[in-house]
N, CA, C and O atoms as a MOPAC input file, in Angstrom:
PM7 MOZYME 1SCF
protein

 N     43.25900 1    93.11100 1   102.73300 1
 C     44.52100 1    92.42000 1   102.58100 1
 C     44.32900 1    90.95800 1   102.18300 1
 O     45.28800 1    90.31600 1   101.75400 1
 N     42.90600 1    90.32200 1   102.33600 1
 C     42.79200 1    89.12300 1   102.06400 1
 C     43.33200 1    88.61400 1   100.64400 1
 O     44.03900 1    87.61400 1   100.51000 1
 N     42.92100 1    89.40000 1    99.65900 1
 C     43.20200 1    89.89900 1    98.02500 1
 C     44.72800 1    89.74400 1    98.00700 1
 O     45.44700 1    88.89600 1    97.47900 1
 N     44.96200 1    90.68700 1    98.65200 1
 C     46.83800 1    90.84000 1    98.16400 1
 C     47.49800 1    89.26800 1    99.04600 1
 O     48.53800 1    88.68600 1    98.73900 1
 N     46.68700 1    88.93500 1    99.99100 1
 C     47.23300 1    87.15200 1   100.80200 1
 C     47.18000 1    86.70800 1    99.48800 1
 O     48.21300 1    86.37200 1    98.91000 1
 N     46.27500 1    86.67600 1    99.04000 1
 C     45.46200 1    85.34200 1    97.62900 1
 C     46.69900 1    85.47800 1    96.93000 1
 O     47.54800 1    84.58800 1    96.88700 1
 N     46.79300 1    86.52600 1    96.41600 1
 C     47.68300 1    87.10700 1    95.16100 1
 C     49.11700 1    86.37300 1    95.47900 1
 O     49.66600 1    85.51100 1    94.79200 1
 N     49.60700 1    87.00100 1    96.81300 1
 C     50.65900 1    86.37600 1    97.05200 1
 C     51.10600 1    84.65000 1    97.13800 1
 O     52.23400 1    84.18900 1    96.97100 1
 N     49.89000 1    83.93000 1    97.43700 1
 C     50.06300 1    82.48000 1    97.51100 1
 C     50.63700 1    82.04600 1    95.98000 1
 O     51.69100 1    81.47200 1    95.70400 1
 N     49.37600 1    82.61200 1    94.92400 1
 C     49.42400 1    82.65800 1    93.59300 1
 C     50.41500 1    82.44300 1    92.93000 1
 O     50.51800 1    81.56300 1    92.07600 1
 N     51.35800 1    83.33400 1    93.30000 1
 C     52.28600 1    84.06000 1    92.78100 1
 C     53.56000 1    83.65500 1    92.80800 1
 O     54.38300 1    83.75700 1    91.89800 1
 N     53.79200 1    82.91100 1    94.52700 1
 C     54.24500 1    82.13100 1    94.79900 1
 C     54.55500 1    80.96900 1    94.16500 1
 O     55.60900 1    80.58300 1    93.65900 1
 N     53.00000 1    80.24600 1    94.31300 1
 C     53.29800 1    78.90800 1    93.05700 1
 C     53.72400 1    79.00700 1    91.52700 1
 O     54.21300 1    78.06400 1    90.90500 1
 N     53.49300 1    80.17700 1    91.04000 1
 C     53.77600 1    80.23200 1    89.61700 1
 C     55.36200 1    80.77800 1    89.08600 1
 O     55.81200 1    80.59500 1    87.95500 1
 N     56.28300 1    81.71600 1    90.58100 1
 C     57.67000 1    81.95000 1    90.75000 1
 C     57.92700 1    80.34400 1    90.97500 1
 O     58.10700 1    79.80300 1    89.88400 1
 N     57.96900 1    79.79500 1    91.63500 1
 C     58.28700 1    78.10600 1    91.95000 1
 C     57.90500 1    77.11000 1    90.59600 1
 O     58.42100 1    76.03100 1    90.30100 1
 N     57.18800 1    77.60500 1    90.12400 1
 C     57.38700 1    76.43400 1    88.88600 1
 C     57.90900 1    77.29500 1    88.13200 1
 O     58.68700 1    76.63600 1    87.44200 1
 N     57.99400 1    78.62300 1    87.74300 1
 C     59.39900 1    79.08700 1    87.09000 1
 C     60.35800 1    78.75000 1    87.12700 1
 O     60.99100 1    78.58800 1    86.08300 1
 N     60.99400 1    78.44400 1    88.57100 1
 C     62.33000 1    78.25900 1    89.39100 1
 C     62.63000 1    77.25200 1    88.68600 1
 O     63.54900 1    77.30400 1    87.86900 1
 N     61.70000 1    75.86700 1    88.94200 1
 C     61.79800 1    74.44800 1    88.14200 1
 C     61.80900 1    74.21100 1    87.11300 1
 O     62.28200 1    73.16300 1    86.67300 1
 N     61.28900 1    75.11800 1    86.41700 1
 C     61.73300 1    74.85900 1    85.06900 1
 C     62.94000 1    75.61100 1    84.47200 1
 O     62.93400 1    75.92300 1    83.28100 1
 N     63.90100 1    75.88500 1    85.22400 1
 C     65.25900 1    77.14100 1    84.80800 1
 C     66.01300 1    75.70100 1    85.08700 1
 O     67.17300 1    76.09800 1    85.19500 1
 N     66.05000 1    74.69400 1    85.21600 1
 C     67.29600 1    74.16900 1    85.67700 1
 C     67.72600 1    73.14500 1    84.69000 1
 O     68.56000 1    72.26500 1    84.90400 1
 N     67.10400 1    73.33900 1    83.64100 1
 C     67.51600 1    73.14200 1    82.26200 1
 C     67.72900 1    73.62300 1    81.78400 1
 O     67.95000 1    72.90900 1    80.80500 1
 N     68.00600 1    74.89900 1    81.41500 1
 C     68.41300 1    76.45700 1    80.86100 1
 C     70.10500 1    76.49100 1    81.18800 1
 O     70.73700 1    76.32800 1    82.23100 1
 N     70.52500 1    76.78800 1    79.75800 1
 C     71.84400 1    77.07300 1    79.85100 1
 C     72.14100 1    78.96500 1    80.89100 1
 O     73.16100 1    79.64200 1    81.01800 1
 N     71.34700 1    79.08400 1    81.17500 1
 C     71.94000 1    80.41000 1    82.07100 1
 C     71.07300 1    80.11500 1    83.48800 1
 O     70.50300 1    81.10300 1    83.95000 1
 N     70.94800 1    79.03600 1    84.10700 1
 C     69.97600 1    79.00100 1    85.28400 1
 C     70.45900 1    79.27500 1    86.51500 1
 O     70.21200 1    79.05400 1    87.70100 1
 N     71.27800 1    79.86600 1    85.78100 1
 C     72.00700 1    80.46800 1    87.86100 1
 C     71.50700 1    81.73500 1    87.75500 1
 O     70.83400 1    82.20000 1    88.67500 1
 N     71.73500 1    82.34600 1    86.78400 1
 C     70.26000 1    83.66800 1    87.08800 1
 C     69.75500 1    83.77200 1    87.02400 1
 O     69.47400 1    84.96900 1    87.07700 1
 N     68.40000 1    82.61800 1    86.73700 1
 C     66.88000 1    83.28900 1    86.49300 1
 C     66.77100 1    82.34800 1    87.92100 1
 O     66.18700 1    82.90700 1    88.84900 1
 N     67.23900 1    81.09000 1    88.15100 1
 C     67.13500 1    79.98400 1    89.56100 1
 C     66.97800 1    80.80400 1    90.57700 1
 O     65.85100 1    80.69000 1    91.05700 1
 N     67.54700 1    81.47500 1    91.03100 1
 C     67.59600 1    82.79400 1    92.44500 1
 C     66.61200 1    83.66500 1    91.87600 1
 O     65.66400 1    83.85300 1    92.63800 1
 N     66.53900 1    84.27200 1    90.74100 1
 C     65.64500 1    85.39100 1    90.43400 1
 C     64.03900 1    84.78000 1    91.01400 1
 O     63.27400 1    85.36900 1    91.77800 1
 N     63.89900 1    83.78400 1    90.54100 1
 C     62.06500 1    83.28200 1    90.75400 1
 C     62.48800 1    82.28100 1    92.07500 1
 O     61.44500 1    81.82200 1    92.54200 1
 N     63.53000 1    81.86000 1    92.72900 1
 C     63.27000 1    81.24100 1    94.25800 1
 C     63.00800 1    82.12500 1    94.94500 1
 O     61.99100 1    81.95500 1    95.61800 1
 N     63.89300 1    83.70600 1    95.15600 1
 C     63.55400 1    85.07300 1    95.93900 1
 C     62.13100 1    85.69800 1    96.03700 1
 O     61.43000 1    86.11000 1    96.96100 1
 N     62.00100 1    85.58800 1    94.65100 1
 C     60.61900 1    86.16200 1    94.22200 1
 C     59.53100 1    85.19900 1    94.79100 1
 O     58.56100 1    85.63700 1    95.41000 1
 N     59.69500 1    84.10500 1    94.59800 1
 C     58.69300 1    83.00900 1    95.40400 1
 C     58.72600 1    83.31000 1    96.90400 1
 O     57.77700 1    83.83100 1    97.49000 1
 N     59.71000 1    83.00300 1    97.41000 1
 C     60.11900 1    82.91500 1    99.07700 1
 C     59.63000 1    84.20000 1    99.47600 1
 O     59.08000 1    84.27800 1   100.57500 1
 N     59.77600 1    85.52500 1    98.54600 1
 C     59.16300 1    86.83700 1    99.51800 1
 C     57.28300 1    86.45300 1    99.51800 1
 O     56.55700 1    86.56300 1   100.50600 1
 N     56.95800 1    86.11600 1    98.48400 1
 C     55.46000 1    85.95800 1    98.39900 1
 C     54.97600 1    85.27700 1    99.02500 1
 O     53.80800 1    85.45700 1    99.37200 1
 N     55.86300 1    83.98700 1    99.49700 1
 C     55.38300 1    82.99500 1   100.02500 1
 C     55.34400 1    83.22700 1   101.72900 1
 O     54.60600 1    82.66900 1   102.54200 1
 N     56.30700 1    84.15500 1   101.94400 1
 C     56.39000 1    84.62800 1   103.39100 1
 C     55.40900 1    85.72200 1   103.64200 1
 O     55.05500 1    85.75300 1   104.82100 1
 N     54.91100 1    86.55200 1   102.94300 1
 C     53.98000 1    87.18900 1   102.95300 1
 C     52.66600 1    86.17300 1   103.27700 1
 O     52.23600 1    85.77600 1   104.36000 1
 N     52.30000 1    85.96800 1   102.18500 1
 C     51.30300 1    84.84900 1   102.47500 1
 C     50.84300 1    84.21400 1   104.03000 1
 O     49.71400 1    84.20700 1   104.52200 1
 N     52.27800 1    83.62800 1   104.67900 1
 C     52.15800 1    82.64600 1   105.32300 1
 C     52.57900 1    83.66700 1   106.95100 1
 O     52.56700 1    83.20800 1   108.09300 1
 N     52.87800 1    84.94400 1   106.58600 1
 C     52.92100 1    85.45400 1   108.31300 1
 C     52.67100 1    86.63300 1   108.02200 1
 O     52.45800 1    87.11600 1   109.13400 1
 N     52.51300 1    87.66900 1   107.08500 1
 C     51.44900 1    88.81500 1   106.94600 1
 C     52.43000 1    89.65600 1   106.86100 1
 O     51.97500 1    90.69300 1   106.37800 1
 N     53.99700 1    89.79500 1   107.16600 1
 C     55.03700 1    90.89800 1   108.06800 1
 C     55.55200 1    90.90800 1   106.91700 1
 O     56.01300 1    89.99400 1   106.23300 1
 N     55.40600 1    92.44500 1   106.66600 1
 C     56.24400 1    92.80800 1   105.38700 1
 C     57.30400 1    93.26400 1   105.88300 1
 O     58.32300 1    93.21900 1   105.19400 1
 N     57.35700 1    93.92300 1   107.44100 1
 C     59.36400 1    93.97400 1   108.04600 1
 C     60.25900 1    92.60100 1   107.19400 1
 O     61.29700 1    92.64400 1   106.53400 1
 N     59.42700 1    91.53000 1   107.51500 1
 C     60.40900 1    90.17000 1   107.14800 1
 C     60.78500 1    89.95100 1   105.33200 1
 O     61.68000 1    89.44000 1   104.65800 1
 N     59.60800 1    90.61900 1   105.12400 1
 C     60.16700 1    90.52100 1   103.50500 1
 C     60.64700 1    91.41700 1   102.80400 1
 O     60.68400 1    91.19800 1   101.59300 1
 N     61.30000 1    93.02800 1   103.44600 1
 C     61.50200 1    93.95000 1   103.08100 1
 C     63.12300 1    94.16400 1   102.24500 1
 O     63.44600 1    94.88400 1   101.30000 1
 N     63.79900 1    93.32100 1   102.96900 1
 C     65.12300 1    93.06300 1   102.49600 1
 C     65.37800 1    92.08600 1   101.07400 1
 O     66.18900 1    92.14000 1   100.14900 1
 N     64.35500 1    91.26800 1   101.38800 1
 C     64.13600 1    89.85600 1   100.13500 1
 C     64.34900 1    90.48000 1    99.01800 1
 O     65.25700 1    90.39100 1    98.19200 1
 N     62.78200 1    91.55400 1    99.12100 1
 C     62.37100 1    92.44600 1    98.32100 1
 C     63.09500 1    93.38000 1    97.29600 1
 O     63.02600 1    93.61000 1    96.08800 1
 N     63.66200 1    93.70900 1    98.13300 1
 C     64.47600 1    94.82600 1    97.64700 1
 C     65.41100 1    94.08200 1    96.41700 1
 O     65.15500 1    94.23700 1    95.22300 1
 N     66.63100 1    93.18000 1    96.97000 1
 C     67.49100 1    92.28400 1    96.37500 1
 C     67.01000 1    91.55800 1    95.44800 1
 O     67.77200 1    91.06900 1    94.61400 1
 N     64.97300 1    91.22900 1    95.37700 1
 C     64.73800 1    90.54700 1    94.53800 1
 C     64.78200 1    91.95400 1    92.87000 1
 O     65.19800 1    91.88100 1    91.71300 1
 N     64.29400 1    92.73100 1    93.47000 1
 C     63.62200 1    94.12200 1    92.57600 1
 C     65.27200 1    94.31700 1    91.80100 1
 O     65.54300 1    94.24600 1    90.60300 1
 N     65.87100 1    94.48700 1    92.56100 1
 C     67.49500 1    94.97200 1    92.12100 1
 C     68.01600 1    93.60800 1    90.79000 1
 O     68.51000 1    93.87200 1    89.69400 1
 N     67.75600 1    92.39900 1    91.25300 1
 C     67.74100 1    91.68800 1    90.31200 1
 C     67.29200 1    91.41400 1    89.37300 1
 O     67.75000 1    90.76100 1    88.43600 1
 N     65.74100 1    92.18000 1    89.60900 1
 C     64.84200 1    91.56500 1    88.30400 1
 C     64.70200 1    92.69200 1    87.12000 1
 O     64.16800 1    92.81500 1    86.01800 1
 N     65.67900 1    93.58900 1    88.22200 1
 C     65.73700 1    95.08700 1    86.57200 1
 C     66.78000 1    94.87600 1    86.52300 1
 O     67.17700 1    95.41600 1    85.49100 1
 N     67.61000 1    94.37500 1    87.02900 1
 C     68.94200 1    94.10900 1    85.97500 1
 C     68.71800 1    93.13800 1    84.86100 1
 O     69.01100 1    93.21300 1    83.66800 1
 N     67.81900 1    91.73200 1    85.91700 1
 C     68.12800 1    90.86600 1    84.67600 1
 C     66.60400 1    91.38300 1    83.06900 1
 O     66.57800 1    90.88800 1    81.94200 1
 N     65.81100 1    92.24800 1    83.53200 1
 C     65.27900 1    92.54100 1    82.60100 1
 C     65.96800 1    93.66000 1    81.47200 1
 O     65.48500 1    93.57400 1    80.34300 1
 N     66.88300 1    94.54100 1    81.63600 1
 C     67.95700 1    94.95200 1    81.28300 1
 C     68.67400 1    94.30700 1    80.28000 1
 O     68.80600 1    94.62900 1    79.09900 1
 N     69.27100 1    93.03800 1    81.10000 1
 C     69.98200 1    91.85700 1    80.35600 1
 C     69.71100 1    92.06700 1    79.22700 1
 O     70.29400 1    92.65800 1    78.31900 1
 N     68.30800 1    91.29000 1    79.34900 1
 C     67.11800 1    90.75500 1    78.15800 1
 C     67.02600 1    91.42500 1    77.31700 1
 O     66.78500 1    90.80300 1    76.28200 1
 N     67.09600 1    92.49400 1    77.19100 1
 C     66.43000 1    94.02200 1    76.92400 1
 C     67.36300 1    94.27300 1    75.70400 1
 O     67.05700 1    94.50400 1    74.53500 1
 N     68.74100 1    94.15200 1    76.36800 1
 C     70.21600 1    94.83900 1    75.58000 1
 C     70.26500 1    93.37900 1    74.84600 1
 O     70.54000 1    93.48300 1    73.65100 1
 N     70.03300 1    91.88000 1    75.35700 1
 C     70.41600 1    90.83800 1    74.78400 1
 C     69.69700 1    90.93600 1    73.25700 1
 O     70.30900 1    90.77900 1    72.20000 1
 N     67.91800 1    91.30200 1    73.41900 1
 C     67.20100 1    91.00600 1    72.23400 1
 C     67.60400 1    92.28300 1    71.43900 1
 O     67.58800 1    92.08600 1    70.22400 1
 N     67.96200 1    93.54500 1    71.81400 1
 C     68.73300 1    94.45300 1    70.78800 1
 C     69.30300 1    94.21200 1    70.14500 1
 O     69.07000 1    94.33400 1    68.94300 1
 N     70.67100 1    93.59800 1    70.80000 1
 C     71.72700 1    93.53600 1    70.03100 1
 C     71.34800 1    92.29800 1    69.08400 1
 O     71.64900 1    92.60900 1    67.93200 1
 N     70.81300 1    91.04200 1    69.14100 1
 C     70.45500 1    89.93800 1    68.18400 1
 C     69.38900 1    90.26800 1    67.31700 1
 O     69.23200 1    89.49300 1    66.37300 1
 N     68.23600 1    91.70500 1    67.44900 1
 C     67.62100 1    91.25400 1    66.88200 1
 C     66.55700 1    90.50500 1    66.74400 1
 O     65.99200 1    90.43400 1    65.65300 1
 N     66.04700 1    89.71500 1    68.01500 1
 C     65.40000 1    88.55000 1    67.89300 1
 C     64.03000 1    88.80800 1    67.39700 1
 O     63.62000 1    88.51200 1    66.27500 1
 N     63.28800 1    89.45300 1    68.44300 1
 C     61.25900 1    89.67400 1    68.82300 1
 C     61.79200 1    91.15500 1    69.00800 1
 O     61.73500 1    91.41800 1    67.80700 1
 N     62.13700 1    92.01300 1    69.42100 1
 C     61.80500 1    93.26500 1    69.16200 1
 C     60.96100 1    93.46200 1    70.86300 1
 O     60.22900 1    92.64000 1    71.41500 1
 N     61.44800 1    95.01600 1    71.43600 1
 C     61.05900 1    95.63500 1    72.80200 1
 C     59.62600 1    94.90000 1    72.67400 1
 O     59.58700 1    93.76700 1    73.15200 1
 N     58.63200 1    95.32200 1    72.18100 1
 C     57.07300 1    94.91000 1    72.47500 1
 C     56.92800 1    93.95200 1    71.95700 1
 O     55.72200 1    93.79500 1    71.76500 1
 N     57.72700 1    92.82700 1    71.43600 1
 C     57.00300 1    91.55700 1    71.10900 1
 C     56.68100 1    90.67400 1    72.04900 1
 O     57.40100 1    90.59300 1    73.04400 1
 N     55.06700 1    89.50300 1    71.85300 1
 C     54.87000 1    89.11100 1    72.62600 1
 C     54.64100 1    87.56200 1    71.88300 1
 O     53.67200 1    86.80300 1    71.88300 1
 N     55.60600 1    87.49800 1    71.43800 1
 C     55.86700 1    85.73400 1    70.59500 1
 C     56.37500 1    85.27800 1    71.80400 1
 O     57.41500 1    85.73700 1    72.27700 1
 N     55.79000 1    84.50100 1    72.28200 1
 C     56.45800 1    83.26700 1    73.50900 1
 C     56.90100 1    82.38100 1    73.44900 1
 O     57.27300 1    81.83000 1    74.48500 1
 N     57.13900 1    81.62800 1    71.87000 1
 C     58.17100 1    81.10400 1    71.43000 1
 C     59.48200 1    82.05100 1    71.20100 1
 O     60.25300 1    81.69700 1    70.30900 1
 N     59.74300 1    83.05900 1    71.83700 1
 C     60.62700 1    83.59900 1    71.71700 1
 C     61.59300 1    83.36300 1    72.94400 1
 O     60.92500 1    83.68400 1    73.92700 1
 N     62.97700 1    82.91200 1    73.40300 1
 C     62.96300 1    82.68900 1    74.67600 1
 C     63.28600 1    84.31100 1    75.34200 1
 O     62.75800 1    84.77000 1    76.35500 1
 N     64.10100 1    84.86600 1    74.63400 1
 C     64.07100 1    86.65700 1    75.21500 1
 C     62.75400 1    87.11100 1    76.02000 1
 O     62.72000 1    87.63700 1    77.13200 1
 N     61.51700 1    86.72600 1    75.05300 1
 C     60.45300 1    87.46600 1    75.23400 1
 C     59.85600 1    87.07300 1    76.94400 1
 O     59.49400 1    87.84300 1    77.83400 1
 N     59.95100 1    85.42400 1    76.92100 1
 C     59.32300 1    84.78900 1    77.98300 1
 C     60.19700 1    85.49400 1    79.21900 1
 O     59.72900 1    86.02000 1    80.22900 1
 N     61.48600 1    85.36400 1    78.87900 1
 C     62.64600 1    85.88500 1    80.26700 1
 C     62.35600 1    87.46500 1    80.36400 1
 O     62.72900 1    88.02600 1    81.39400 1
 N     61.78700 1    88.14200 1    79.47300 1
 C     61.08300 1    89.87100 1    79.62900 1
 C     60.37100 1    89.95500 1    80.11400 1
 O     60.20600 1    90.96400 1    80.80100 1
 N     59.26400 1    88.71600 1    80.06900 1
 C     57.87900 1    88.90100 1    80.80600 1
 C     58.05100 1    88.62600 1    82.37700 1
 O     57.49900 1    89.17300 1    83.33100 1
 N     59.25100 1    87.32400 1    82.31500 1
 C     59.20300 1    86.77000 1    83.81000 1
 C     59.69700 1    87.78000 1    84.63200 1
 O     59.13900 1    88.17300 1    85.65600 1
 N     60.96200 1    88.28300 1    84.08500 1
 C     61.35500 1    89.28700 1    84.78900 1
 C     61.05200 1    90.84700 1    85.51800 1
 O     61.52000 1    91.49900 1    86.45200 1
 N     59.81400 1    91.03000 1    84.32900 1
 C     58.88100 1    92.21700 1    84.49900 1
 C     58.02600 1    92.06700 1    85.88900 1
 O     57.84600 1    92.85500 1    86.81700 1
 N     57.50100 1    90.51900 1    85.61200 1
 C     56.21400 1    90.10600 1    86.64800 1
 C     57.47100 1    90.11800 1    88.34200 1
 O     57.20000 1    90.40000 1    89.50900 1
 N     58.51500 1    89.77200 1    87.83100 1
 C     59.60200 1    89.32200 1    89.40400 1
 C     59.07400 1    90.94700 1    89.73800 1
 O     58.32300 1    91.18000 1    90.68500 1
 N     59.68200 1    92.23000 1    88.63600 1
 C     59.75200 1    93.72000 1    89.27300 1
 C     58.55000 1    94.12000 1    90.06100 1
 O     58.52700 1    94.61000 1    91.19000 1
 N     57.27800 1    93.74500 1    89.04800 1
 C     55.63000 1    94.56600 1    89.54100 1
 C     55.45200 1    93.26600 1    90.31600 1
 O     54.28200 1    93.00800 1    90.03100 1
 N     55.87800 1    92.25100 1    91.13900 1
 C     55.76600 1    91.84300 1    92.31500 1
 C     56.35300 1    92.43700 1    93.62300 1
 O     55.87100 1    92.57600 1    94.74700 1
 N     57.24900 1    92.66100 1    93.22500 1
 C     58.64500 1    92.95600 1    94.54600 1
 C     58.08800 1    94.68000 1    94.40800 1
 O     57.99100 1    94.94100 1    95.60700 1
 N     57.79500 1    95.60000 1    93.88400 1
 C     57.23200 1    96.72400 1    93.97100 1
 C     55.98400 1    96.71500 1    94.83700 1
 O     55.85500 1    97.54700 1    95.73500 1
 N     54.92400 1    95.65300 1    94.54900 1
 C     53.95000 1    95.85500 1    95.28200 1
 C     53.98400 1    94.92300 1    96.70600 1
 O     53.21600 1    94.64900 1    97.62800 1
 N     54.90700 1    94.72000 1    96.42300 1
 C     55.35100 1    94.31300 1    98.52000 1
 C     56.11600 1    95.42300 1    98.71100 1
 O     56.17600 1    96.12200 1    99.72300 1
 N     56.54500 1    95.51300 1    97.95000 1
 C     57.17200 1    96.89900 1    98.92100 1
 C     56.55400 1    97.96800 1    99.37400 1
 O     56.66500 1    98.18700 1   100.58000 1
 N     55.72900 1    98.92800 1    98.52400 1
 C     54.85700 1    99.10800 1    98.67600 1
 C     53.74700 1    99.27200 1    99.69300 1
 O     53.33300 1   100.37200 1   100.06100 1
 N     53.12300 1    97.66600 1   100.28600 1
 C     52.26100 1    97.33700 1   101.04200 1
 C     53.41600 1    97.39300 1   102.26300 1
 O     52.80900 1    97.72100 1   103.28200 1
 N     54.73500 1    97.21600 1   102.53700 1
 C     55.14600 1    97.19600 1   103.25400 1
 C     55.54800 1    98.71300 1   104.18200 1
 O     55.73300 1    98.80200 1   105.39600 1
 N     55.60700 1    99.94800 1   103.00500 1
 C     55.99800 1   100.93200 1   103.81000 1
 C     54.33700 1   101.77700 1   104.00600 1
 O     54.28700 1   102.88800 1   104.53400 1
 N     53.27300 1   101.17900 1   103.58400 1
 C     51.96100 1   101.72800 1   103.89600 1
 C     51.76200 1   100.74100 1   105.70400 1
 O     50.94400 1   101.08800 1   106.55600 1
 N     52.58800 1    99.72700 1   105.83400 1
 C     52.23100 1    99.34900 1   107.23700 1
 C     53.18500 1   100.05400 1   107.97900 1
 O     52.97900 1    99.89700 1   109.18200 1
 N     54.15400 1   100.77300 1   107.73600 1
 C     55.35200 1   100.82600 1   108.35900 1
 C     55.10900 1   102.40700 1   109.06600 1
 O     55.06600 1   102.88800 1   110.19700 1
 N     54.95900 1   102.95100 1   107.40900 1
 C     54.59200 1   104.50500 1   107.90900 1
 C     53.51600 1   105.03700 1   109.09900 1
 O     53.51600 1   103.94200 1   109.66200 1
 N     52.82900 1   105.63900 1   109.72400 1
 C     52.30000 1   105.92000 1   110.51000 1
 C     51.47000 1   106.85700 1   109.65700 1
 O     50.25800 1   106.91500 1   109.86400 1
 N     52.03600 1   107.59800 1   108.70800 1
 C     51.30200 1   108.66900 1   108.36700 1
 C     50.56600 1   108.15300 1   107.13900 1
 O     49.48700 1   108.69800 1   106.90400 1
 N     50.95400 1   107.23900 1   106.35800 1
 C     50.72100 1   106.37000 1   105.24500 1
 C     49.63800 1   105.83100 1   105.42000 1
 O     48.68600 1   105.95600 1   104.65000 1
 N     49.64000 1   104.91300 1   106.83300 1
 C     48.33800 1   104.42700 1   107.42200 1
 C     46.90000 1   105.30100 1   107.40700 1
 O     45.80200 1   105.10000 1   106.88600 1
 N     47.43200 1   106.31300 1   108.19700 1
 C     46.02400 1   107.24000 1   108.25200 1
 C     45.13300 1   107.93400 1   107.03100 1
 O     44.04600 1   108.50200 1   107.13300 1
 N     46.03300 1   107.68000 1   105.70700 1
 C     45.56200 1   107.51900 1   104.26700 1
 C     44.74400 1   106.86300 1   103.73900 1
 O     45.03400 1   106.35100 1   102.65800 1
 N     43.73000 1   106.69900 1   104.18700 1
 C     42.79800 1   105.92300 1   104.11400 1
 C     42.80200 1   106.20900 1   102.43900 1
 O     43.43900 1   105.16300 1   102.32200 1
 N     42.70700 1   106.54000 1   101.45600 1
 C     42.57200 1   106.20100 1   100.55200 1
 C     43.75300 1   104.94100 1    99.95100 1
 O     43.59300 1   103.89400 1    99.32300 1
 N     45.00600 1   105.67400 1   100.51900 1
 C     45.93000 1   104.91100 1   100.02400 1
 C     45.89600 1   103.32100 1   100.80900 1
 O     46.57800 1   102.37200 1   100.42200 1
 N     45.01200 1   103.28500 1   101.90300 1
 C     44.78000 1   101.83500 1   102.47400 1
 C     43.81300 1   101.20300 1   101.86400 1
 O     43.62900 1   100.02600 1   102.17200 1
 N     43.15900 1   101.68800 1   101.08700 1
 C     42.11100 1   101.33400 1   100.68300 1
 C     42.49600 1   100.66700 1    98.85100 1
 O     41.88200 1    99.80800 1    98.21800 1
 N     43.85600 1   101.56700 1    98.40200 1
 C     44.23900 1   100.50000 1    97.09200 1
 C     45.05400 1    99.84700 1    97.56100 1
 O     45.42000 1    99.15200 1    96.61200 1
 N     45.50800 1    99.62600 1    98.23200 1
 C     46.63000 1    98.50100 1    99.10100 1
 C     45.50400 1    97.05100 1    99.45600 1
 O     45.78600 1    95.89700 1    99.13500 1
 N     44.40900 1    97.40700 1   100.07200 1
 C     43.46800 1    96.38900 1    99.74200 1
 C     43.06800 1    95.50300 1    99.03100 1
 O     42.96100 1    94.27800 1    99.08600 1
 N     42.77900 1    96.59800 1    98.08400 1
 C     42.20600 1    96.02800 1    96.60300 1
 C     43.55000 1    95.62000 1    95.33400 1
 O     43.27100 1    95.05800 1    94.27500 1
 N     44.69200 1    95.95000 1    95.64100 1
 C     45.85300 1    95.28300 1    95.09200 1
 C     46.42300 1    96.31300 1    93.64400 1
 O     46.89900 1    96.01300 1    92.54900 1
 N     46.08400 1    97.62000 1    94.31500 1
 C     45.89000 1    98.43700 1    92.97100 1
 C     47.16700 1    99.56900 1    93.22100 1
 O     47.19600 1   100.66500 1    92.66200 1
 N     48.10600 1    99.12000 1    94.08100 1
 C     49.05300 1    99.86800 1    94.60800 1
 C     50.26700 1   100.70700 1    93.98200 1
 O     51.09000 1   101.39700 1    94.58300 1
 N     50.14700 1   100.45200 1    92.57800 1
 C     50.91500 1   101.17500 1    91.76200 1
 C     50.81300 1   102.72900 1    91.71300 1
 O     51.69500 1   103.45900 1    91.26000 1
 N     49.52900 1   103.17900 1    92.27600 1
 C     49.33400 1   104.13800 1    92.16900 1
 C     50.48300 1   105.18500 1    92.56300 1
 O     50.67000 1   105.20600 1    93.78000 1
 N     51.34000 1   106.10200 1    91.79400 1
 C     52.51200 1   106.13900 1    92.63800 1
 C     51.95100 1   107.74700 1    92.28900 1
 O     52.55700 1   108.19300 1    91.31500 1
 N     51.06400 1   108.59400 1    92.78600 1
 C     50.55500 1   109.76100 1    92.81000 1
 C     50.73500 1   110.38600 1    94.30300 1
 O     50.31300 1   111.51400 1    94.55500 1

């Protein structure tokens, strides 16, 4: 779990200077909450280990960050801009696709780590404790 602590501090700081830099953005009331949530669950992870406490964050953050990747999604359709797989980062669609992707495959892998502590039977999975470790938790087999 030391790995997924690291990750989370990380992750933390880089949702938080997201956050700070939205508040010049003509739409920053939704990406502002999208990367403070996303920070604050990582950062509570980090700083007391209890994924009970970040399970709710979580959730509300995940629910937000596929909508607002959605947004993005239908926004760069309909204009045209960079196209589903473009990865021009002078694009602003593209950057708000990526951020929003990284908000989802964050808030998934707390969640995640959270119902492998929760479950009882999950636990005794030693394999599945063993990619929860190593931060490889997507495994959704």
């Amino acid at each position: 779990m030391k790995l997924f602590n690291i990750c989370s501090l990380l992750m933390s700081s880089m949702f938080a200077y997201s956050a700070s830099v939205q508040l010049n953005d003509h739409d920053w009331y939704f990406w502002f909450p999208l990367y403070a949530c996303a920070c604050g669950v990582n950062l509570v992870h980090w700083k007391t280990s209890s994924k009970n406490i970040t399970g709710y964050a979580a959730k509300e953050a995940l629910l937000l960050g596929i909508s607002m990747f959605v947004k993005v999604v239908i926004e760069d359709f309909v204009s045209g801009t960079a196209g589903f797989c473009s990865l021009n980062l002078m694009e602003r669609v593209v950057r708000e696709k990526i951020g929003s992707g990284l908000v989802v495959i964050s808030m998934i892998l707390h969640l995640k780590a959270s119902l492998v502590q929760r479950d009882p039977k999950q636990r005794k999975n030693k394999k599945l404790a063993r990619l929860v470790d190593f931060g490889e938790m997507l495994n959704f087999s």
